[in-house]
C-alpha positions as CSV (number, residue, x, y, z in Angstrom):
1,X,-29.1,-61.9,-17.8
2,X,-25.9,-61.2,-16.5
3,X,-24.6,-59.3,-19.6
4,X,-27.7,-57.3,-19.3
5,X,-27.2,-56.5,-15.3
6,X,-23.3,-55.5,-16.3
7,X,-24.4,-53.3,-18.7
8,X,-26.9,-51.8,-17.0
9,X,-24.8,-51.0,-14.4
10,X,-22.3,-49.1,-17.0
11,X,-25.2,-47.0,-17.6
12,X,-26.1,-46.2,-14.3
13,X,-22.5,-45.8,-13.0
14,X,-21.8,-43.6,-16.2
15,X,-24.4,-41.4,-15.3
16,X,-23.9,-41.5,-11.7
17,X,-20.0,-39.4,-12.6
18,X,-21.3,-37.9,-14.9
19,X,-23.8,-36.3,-11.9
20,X,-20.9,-36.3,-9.8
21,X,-18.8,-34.0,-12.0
22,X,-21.8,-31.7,-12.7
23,X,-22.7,-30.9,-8.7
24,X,-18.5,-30.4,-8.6
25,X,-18.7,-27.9,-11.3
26,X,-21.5,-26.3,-10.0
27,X,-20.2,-26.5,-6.9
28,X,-16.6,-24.6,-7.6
29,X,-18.5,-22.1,-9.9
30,X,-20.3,-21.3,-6.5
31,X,-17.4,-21.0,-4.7
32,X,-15.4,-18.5,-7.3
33,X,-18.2,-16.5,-7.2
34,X,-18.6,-16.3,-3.3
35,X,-14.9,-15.6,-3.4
36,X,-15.0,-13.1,-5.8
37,X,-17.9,-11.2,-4.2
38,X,-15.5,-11.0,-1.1
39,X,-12.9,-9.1,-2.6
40,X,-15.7,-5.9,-2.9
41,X,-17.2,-6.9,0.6
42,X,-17.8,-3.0,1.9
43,X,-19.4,-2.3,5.3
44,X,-21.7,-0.1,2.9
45,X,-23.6,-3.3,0.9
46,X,-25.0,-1.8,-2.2
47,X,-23.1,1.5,-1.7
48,X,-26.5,3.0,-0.4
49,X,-25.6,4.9,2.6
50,X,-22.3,6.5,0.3
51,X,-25.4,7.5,-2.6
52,X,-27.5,8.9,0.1
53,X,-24.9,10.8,1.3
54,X,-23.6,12.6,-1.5
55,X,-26.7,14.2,-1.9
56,X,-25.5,16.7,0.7
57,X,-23.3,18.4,-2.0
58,X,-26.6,20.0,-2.7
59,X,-26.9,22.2,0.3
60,X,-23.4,24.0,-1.8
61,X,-24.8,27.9,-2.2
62,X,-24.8,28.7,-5.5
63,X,-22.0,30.8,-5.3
64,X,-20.0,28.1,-3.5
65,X,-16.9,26.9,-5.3
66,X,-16.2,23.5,-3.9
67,X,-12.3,23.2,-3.3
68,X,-12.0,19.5,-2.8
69,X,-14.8,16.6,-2.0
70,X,-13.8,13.2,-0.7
71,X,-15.5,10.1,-0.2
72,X,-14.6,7.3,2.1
73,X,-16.3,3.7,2.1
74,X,-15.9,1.8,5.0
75,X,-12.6,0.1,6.0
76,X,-12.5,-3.0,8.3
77,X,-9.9,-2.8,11.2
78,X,-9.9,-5.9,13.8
79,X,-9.8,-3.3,16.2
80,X,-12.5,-0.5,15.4
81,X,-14.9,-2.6,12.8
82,X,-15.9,-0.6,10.4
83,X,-15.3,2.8,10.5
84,X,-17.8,4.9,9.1
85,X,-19.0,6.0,5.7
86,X,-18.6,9.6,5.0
87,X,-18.5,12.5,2.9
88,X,-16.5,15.4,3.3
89,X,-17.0,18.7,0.9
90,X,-14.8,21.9,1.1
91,X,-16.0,25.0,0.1
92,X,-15.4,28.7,-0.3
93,X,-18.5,31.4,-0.3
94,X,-19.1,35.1,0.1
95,X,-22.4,34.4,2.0
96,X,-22.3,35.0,5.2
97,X,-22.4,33.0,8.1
98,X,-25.7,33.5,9.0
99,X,-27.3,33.2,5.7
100,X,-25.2,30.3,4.8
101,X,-26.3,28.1,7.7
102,X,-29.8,29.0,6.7
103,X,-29.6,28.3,3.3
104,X,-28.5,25.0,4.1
105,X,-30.6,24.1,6.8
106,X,-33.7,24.7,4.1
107,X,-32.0,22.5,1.7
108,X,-30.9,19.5,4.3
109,X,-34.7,19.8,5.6
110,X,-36.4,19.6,2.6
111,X,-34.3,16.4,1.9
112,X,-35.5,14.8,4.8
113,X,-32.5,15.9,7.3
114,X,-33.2,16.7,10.8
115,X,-32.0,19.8,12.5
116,X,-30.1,19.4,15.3
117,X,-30.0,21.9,18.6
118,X,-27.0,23.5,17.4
119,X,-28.4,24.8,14.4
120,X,-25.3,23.6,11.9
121,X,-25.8,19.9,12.7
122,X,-28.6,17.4,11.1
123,X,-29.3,13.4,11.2
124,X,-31.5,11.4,9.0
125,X,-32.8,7.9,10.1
126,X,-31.4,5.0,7.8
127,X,-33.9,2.2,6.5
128,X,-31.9,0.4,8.9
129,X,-32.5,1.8,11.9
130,X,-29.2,3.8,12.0
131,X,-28.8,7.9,12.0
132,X,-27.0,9.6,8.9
133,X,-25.5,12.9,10.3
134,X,-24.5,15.9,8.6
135,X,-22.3,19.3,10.1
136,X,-21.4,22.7,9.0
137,X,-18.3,24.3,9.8
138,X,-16.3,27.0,9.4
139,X,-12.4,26.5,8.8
140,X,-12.0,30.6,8.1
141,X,-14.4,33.3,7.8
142,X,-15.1,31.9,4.0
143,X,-14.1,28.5,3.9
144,X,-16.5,25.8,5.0
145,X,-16.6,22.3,5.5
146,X,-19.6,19.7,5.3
147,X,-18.9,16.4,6.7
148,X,-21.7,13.8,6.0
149,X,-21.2,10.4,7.9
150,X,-23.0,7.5,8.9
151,X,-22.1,3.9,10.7
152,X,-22.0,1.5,7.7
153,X,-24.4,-1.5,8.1
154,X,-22.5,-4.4,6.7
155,X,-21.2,-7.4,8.5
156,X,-18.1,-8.5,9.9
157,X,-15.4,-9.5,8.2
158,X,-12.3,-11.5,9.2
159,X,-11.9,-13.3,12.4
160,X,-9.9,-11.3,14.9
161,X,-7.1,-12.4,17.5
């Protein structure tokens, strides 16, 4: 009987590590991945606000040549948070002023964008609750600048002295 009970207990203990050292690997595999998720953390989760963005390239006249576009995920600063996603896109056009901010008032619109009072300014609501903005500007009679920005939604980083 007692042979039996030792043995059993071999069994039971064997499988018992053998348990143990599963949940451990399972357990570090877990942690490698959390950790490894970190390294991309963005205060734009998905990148969904940045792909919602870029679609204002499309308010670009057709005769517009782009000079330079930039994009800018959020950065974490213990100071500011997050600073915002944006967009910027620098043009040239012939099109004048007037026409121009037309033009891209009908294409921002029938995207979803809100005018503003000004008449070269538009928001759109995020699915989080949030407000996407967008602005025209002039830097010289035919070089313009769209600027496309939003407050990222992600969470906070870091702990902060």
């Amino acid at each position: 009987m007692h042979v039996l009970r030792t043995r059993l207990l071999e069994e039971v203990g064997g499988r018992l590590v053998g348990l143990v050292a599963l949940a451990c690997l399972v357990a570090l595999v877990a942690i490698v991945v959390v950790l490894a998720g970190a390294g991309r953390l963005t205060g734009d989760l998905g990148g969904h606000i940045l792909a919602d963005l870029r679609s204002v390239g499309s308010a670009v006249p057709a005769n517009g040549a782009v000079l330079s576009r930039s994009e800018h995920e959020p950065q974490w600063t213990c100071d500011r948070g997050w600073d915002p996603v944006r967009v910027t896109i620098r043009f040239s056009t012939s099109t004048r002023a007037d026409d121009l901010t037309r033009l891209v008032d009908k294409r921002l619109t029938a995207e979803g964008w809100t005018a503003g009072g000004d008449g070269r300014s538009w928001t759109k609501r995020l699915w989080s609750g949030e407000d996407e903005w967008v602005s025209l500007s002039a830097e010289s009679p035919d070089t313009w600048r769209l600027l496309a920005g939003a407050e990222p939604d992600g969470p906070r980083v870091g702990f902060c002295e």
